[in-house]
C-alpha positions in Angstrom: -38.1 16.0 -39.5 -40.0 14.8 -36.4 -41.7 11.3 -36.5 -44.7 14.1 -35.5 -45.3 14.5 -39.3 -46.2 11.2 -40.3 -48.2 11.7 -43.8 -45.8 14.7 -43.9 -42.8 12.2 -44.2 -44.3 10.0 -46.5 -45.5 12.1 -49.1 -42.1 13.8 -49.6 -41.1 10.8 -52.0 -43.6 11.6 -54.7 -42.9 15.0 -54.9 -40.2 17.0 -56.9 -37.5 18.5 -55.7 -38.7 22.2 -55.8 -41.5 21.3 -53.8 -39.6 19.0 -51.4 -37.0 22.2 -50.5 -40.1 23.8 -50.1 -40.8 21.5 -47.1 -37.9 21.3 -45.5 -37.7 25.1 -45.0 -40.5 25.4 -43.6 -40.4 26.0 -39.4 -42.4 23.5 -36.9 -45.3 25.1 -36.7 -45.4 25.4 -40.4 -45.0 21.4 -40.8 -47.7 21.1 -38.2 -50.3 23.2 -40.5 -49.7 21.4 -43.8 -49.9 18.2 -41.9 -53.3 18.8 -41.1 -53.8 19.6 -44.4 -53.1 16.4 -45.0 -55.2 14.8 -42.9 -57.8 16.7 -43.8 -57.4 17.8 -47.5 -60.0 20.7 -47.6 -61.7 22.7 -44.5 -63.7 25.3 -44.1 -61.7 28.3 -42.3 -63.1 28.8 -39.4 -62.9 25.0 -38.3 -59.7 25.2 -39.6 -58.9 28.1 -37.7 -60.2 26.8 -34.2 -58.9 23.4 -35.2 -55.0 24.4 -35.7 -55.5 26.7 -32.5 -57.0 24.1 -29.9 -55.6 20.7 -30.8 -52.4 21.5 -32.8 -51.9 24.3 -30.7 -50.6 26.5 -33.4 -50.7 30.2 -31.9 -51.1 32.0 -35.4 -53.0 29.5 -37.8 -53.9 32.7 -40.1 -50.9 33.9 -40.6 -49.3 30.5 -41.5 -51.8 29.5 -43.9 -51.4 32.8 -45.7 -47.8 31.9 -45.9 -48.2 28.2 -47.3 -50.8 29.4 -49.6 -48.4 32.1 -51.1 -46.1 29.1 -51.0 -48.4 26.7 -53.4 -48.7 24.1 -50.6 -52.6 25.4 -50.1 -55.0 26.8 -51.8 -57.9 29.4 -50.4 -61.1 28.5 -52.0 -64.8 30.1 -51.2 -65.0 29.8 -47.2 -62.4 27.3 -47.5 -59.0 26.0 -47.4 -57.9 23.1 -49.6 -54.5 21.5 -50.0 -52.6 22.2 -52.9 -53.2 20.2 -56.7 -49.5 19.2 -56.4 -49.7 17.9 -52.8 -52.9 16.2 -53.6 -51.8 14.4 -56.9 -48.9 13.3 -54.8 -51.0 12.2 -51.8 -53.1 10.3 -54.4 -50.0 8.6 -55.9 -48.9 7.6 -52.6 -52.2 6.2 -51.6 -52.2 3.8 -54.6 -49.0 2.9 -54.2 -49.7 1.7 -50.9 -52.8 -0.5 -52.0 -50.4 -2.4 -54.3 -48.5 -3.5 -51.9 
């Protein structure tokens, strides 16, 4: 995985292993959505939208969210996207991981 998807990276040690395959499948422009969902945890759709189109240059940013959200890496909420509970609780772990050190 490209050095690209920094938080992506990181987080793939406090996941399980179902999710992780997940991941790994999925293409670059895939990665490059759920990384921003990292970034960003939850945003509304059309920012999100115009976002993944202008500065991650993703050419079909619907169609690829409808596909992690089918995959339980996001979730759609009222006029919003949000990343998944499991991808949170493991962004959470790793953030307090990191403040111990």
């Amino acid at each position: 995985m490209s050095s690209e998807f920094k938080t992506l990276l990181k987080i793939l040690n406090y996941l399980d292993r179902e999710t992780v395959d997940k991941i790994n499948k999925l293409s670059e422009e895939e990665k490059k959505v759920l990384e921003y969902f990292l970034q960003n945890i939850s945003v509304g759709n059309l920012v999100a939208l115009r976002e993944l189109k202008a500065f991650y240059r993703v050419n079909d940013p619907r169609t690829i969210i409808r596909k992690l959200i089918d995959m339980g890496l996001i979730d759609q909420g009222y006029g919003c996207y949000n990343l998944s509970r499991v991808l949170r609780e493991a962004f959470l772990k790793m953030l307090l991981q990191h403040m111990k050190t």
